[in-house]
DSSP file (Angstrom, degrees, kcal/mol; ACC not computed):
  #  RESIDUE AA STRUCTURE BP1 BP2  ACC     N-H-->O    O-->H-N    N-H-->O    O-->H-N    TCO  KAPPA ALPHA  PHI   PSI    X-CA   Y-CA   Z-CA
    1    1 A X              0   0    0      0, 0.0    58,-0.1     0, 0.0    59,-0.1   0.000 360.0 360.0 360.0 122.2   37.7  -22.1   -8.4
    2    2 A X     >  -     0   0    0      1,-0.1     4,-1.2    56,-0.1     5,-0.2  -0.026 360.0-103.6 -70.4-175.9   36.4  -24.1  -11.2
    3    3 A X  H  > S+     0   0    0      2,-0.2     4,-1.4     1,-0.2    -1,-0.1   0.769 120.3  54.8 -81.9 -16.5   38.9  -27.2  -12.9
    4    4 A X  H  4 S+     0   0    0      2,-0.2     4,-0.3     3,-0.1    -1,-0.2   0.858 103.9  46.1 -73.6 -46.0   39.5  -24.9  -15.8
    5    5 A X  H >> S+     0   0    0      2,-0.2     3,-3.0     1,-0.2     4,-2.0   0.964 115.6  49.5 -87.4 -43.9   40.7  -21.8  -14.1
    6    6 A X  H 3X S+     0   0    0     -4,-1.2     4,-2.2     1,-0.3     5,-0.3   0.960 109.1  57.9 -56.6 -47.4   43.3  -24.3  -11.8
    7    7 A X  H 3< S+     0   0    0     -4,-1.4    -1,-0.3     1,-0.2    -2,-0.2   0.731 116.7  27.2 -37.8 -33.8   44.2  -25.7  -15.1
    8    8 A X  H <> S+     0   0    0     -3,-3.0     4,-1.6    -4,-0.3     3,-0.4   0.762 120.6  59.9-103.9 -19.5   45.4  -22.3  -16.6
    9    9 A X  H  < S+     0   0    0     -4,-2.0    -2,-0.2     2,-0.2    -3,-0.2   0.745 107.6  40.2 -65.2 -51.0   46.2  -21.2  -13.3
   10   10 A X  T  X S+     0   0    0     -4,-2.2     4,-0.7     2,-0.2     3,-0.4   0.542 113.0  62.8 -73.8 -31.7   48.8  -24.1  -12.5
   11   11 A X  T >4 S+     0   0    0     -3,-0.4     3,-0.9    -5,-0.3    -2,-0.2   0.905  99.8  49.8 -83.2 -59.0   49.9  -23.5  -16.2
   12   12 A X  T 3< S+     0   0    0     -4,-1.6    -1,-0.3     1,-0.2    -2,-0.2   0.478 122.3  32.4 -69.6 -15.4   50.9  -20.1  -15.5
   13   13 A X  T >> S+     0   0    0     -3,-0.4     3,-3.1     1,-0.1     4,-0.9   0.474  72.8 117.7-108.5 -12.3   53.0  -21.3  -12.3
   14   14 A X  H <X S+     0   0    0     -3,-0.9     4,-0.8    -4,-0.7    -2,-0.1   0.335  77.6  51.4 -65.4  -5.1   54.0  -24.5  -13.6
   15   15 A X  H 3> S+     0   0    0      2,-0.1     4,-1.1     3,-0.1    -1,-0.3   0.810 117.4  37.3-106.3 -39.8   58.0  -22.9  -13.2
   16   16 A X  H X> S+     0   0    0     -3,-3.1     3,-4.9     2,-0.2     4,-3.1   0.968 117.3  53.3 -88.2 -63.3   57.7  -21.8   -9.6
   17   17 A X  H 3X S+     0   0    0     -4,-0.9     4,-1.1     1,-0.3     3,-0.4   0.717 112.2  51.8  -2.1 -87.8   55.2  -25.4   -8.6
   18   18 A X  H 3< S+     0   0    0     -4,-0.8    -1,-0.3     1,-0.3    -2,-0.2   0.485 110.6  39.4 -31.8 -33.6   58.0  -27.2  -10.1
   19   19 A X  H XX S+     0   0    0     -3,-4.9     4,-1.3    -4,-1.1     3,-0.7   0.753 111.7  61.6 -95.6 -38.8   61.0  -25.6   -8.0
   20   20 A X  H 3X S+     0   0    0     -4,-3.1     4,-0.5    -3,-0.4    -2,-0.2   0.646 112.0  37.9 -79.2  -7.0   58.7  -25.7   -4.7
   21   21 A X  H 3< S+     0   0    0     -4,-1.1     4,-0.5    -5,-0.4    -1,-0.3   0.329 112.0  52.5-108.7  13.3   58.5  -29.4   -5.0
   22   22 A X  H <>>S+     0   0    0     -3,-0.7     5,-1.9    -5,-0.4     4,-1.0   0.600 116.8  45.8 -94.4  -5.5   61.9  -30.3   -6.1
   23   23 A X  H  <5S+     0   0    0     -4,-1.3     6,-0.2     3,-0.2    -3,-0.1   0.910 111.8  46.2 -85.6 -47.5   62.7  -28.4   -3.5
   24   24 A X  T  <5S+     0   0    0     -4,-0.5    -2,-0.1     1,-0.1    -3,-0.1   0.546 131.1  17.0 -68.4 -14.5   60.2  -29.9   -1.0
   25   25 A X  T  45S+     0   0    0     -4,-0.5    -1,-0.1     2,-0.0    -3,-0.1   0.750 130.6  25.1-126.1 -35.8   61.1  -33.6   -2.1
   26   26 A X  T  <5S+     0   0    0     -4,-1.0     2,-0.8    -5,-0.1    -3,-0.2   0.545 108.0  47.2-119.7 -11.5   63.9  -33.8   -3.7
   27   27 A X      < -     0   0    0     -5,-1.9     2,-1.9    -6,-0.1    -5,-0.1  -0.696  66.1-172.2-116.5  79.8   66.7  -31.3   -3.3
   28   28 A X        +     0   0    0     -2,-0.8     2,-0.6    -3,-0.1    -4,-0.1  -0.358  10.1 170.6-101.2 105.0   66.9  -31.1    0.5
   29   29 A X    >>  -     0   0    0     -2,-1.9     3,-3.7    -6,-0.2     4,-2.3  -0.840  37.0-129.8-117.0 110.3   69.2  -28.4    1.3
   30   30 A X  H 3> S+     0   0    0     -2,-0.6     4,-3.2     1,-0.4     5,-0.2   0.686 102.1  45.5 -29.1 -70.8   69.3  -27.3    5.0
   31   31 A X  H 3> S+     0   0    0      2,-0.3     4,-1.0     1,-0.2    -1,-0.4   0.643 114.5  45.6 -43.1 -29.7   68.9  -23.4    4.4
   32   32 A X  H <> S+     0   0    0     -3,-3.7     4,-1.9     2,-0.2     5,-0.5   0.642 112.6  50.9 -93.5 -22.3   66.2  -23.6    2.0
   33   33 A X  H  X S+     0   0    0     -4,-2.3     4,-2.9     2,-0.2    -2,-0.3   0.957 112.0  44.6 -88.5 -29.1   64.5  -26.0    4.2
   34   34 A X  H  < S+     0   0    0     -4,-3.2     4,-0.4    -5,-0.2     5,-0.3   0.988 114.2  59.2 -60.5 -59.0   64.9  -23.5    7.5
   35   35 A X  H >X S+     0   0    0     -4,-1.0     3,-1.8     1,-0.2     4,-1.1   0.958 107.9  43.1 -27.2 -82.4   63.7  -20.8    4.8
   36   36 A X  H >X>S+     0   0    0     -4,-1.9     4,-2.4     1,-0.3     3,-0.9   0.979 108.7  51.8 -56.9 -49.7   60.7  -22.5    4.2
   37   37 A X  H 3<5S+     0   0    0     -4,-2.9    -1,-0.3    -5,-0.5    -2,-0.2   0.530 111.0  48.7 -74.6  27.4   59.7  -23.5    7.6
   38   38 A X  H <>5S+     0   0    0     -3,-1.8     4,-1.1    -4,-0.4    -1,-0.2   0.567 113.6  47.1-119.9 -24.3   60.0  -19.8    8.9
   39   39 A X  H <X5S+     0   0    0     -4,-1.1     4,-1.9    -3,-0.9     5,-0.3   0.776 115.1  51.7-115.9 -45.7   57.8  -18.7    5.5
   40   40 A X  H >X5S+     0   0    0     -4,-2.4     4,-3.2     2,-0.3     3,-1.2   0.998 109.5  49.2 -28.5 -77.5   55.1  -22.1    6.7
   41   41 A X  H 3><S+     0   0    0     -5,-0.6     4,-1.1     1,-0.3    -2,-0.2   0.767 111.6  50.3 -66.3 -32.1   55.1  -20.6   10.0
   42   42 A X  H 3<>S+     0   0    0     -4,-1.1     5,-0.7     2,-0.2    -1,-0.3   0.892 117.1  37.5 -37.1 -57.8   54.2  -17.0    8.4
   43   43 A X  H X<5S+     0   0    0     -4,-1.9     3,-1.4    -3,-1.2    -2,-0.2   0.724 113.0  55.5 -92.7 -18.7   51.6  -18.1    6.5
   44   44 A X  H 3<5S+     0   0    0     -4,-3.2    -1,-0.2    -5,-0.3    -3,-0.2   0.879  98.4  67.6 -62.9 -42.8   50.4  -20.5    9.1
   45   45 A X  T 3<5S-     0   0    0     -4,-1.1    -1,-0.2    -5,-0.3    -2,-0.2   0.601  99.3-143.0 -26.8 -38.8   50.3  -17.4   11.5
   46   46 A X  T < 5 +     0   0    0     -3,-1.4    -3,-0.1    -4,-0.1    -2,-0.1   0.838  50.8 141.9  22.4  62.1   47.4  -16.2    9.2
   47   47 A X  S   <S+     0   0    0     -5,-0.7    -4,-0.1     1,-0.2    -1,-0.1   0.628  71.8  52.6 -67.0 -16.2   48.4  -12.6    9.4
   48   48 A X  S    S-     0   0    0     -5,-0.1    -1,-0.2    -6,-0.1    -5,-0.1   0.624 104.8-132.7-111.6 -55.5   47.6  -12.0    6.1
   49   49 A X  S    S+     0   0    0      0, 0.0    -2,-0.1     0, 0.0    -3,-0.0   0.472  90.7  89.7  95.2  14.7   43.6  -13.6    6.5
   50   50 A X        +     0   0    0      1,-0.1    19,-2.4    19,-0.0     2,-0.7   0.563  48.9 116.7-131.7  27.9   44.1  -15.4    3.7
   51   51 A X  E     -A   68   0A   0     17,-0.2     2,-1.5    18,-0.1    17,-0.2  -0.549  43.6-170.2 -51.8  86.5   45.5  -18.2    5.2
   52   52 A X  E >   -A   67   0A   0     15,-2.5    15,-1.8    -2,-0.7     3,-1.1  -0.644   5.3-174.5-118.0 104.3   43.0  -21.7    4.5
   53   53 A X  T 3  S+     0   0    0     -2,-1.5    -1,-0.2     1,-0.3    13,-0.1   0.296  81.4  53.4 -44.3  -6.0   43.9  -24.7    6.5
   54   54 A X  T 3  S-     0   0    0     13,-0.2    10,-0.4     2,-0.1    -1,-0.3   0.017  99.6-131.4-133.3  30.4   41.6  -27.0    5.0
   55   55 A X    <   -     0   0    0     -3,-1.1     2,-0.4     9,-0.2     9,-0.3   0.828  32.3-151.9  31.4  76.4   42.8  -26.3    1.6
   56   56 A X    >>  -     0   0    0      7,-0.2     3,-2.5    11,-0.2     4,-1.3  -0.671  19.0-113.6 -91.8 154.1   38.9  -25.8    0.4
   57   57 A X  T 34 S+     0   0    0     -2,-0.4     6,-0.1     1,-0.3    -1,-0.1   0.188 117.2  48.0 -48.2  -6.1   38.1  -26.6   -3.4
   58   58 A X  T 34 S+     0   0    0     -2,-0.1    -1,-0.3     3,-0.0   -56,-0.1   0.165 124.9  30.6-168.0 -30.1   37.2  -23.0   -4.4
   59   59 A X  T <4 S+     0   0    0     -3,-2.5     2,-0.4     1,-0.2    -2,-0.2   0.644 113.6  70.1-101.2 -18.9   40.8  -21.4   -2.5
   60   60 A X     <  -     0   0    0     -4,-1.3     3,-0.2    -6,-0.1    -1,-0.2  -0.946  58.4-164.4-144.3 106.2   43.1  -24.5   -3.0
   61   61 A X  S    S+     0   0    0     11,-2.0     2,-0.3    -2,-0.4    13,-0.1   0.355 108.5  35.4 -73.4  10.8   44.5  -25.7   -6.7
   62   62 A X  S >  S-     0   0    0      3,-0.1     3,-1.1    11,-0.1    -1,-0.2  -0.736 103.2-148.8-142.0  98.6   45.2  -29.1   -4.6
   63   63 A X  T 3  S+     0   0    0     -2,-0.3    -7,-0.2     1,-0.2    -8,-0.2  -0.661  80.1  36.1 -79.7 142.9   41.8  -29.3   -1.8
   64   64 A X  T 3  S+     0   0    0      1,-0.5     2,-0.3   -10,-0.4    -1,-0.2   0.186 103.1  84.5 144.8  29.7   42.2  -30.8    1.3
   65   65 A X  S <  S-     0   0    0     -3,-1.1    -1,-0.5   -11,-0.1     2,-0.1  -0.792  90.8 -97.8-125.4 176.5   45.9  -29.4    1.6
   66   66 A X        +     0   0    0     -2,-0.3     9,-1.2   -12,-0.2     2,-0.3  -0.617  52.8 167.7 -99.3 167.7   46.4  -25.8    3.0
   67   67 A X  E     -A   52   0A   0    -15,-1.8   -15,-2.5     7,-0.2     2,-0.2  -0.994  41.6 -90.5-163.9 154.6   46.9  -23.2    0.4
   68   68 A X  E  >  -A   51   0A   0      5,-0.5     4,-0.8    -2,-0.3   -17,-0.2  -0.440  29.4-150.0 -47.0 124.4   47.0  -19.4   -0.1
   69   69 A X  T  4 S+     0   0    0    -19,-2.4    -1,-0.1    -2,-0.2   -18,-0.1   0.660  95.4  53.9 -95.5 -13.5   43.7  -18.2   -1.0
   70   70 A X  T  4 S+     0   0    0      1,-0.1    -1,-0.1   -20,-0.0   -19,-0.0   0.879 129.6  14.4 -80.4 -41.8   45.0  -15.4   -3.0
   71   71 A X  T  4 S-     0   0    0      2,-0.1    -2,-0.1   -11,-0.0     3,-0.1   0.775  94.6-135.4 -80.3 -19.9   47.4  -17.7   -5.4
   72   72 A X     <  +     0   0    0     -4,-0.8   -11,-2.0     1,-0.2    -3,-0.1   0.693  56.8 142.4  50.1  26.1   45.8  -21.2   -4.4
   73   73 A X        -     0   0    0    -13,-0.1    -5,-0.5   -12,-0.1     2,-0.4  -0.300  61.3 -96.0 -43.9 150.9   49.0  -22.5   -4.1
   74   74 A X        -     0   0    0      1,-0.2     3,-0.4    -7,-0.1     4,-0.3  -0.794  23.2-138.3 -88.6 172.7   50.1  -25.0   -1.4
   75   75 A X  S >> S+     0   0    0     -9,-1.2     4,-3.1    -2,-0.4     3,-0.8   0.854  96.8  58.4 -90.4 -45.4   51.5  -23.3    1.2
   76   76 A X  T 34 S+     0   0    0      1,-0.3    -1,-0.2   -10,-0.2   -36,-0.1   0.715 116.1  29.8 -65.1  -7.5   54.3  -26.2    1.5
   77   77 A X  T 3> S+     0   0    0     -3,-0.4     4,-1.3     2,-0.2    -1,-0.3   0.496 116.8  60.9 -98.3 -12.1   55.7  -26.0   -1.9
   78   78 A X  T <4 S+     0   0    0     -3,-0.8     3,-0.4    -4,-0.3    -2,-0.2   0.921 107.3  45.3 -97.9 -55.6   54.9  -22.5   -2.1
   79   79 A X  T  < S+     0   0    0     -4,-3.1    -1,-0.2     1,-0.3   -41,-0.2   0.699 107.5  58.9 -78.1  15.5   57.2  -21.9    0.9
   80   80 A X  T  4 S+     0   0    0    -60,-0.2    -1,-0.3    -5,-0.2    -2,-0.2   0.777  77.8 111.1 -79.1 -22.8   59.7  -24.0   -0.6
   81   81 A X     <  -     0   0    0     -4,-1.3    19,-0.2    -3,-0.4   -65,-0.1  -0.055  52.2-159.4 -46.9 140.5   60.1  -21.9   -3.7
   82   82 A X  S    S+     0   0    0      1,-0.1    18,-3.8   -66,-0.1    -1,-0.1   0.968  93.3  40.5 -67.4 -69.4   63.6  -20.0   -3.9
   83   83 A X  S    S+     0   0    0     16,-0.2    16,-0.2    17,-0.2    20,-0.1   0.400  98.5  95.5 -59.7  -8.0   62.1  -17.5   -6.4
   84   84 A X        -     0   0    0     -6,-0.1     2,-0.4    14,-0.1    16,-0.1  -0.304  49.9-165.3 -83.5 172.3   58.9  -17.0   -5.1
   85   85 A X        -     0   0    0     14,-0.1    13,-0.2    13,-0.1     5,-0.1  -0.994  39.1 -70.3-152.8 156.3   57.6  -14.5   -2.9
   86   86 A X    >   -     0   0    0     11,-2.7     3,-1.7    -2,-0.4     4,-0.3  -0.307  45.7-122.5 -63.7 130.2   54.0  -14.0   -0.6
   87   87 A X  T 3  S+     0   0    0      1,-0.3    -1,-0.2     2,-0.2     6,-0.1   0.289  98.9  90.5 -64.7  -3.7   51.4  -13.6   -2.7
   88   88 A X  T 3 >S+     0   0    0      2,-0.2     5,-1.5     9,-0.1    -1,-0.3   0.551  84.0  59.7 -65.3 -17.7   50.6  -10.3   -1.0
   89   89 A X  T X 5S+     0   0    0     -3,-1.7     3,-1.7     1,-0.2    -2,-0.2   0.901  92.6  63.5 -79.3 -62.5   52.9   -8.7   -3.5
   90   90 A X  T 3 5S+     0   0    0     -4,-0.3    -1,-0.2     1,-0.2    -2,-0.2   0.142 106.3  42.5 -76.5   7.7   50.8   -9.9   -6.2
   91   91 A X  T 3 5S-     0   0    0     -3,-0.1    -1,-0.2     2,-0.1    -2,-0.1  -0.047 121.4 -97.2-143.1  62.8   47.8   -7.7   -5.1
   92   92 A X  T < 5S+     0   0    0     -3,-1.7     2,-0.2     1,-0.2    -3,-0.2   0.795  87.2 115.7  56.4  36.5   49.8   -4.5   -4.2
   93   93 A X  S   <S-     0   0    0     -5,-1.5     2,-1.3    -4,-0.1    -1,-0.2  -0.563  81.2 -76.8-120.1-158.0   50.1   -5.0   -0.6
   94   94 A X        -     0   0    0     -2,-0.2    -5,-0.1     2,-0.0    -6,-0.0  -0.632  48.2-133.0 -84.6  76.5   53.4   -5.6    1.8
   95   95 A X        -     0   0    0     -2,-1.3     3,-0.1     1,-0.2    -8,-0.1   0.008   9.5-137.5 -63.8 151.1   54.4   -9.5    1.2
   96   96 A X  S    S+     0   0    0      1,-0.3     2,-0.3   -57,-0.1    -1,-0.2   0.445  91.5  11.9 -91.9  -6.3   55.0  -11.0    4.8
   97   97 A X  S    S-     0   0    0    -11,-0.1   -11,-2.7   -55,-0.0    -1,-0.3  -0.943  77.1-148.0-174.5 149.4   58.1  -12.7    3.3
   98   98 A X        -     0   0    0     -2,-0.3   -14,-0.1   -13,-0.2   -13,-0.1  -0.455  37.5 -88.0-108.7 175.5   60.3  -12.2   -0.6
   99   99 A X        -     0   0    0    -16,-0.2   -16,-0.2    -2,-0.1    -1,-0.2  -0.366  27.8-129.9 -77.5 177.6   62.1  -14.8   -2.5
  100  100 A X  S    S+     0   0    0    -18,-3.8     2,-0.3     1,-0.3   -17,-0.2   0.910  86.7   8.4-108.1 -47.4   66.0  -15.6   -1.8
  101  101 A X  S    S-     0   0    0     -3,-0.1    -1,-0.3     3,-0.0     2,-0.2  -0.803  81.7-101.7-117.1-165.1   66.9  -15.4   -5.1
  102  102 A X     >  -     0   0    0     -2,-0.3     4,-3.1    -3,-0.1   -19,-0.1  -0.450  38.6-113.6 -78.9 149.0   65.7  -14.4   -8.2
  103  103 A X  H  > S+     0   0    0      1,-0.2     4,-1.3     2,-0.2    -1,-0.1   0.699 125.2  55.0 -79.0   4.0   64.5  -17.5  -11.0
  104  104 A X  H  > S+     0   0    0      2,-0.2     4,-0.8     3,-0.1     3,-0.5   0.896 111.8  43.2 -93.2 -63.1   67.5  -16.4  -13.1
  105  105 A X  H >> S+     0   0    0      1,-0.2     4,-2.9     2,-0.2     3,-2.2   0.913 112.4  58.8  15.7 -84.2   69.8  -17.1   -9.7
  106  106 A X  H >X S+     0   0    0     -4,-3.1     4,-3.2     1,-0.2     3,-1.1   0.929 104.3  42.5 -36.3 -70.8   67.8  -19.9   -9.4
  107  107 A X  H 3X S+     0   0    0     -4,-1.3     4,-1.0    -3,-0.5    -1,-0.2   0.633 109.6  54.4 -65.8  -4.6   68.7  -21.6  -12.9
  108  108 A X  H <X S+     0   0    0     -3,-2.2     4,-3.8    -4,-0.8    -1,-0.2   0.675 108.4  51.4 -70.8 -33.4   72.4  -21.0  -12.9
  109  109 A X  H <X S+     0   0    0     -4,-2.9     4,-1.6    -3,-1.1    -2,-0.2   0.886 113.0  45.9 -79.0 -36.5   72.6  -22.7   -9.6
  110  110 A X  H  X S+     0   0    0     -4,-3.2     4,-1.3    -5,-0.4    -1,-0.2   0.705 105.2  54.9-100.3  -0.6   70.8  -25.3  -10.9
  111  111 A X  H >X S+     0   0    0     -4,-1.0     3,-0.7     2,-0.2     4,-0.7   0.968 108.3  55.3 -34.7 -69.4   72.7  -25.9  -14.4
  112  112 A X  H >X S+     0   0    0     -4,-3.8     3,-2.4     1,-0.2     4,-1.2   0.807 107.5  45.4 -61.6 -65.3   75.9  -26.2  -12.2
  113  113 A X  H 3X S+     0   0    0     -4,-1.6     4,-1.8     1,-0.3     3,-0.5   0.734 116.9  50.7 -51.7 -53.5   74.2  -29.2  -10.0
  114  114 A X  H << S+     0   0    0     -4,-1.3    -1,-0.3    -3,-0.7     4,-0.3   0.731 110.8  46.0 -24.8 -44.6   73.1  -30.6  -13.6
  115  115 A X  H << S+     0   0    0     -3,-2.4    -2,-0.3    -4,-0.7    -1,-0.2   0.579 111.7  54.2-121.8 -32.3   76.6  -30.3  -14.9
  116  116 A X  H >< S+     0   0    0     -4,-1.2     3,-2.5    -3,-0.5    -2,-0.2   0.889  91.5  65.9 -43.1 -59.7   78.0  -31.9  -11.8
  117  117 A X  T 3< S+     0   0    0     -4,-1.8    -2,-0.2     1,-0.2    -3,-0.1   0.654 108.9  44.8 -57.6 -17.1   76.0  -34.9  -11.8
  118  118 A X  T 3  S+     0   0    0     -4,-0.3    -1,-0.2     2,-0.1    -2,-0.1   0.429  78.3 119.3 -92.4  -2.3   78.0  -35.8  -15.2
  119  119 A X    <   -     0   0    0     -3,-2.5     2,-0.4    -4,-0.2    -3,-0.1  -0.323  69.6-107.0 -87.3 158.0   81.2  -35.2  -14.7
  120  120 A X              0   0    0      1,-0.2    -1,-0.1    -2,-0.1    -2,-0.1  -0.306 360.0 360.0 -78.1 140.7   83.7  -37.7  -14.9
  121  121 A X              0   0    0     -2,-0.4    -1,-0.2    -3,-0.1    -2,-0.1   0.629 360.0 360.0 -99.5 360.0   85.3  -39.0  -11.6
């Protein structure tokens, strides 16, 4: 994968990327984090065969981290995403694991957490 295609590649993801490290880094919520390490340990599994562990430059929009070889994602943000789903989906086969909710889900939940964090006490 050349720097161009990660570039538009990343562009195109840039909503789920975003939720799978606020998730991973900053919003650490006990269920999402058991969710993700069960969805880790799936793709870690390599059941799928398109598991890569050394996150090589050519599978991996960030190399030397592990990543999905079909999405290039990494595999920890990936399996932080709420809205996201195994990248098995995305070339018509049986994903090994779905989102938990849906990104519209997703942005309600996190308006109200927005809309908390101002109110007066």
């Amino acid at each position: 994968m050349n720097w161009l295609d990660t570039i538009k590649l990343a562009w195109e993801k840039r909503g789920e990327i975003a939720n799978g490290f606020y998730h991973t880094w900053v919003n650490h919520k006990p269920d999402i984090d058991a969710e993700a390490a069960r969805r880790k340990a799936i793709c870690e599994s390599n059941a799928c065969g398109y598991y890569d562990a050394e996150g090589k430059p050519e599978t991996s929009s960030i190399p030397g981290l592990p990543a999905c070889s079909i999405c290039h994602c990494n595999i920890n943000a990936k399996a932080h995403c709420t809205y996201c789903h195994c990248a098995l989906l995305d070339i018509n086969k049986e994903p090994l694991w779905n989102a938990i909710m849906t990104k519209e889900q997703d942005d309600v939940i996190q308006a109200k957490h927005y809309e908390e964090q101002f109110k007066q006490k």
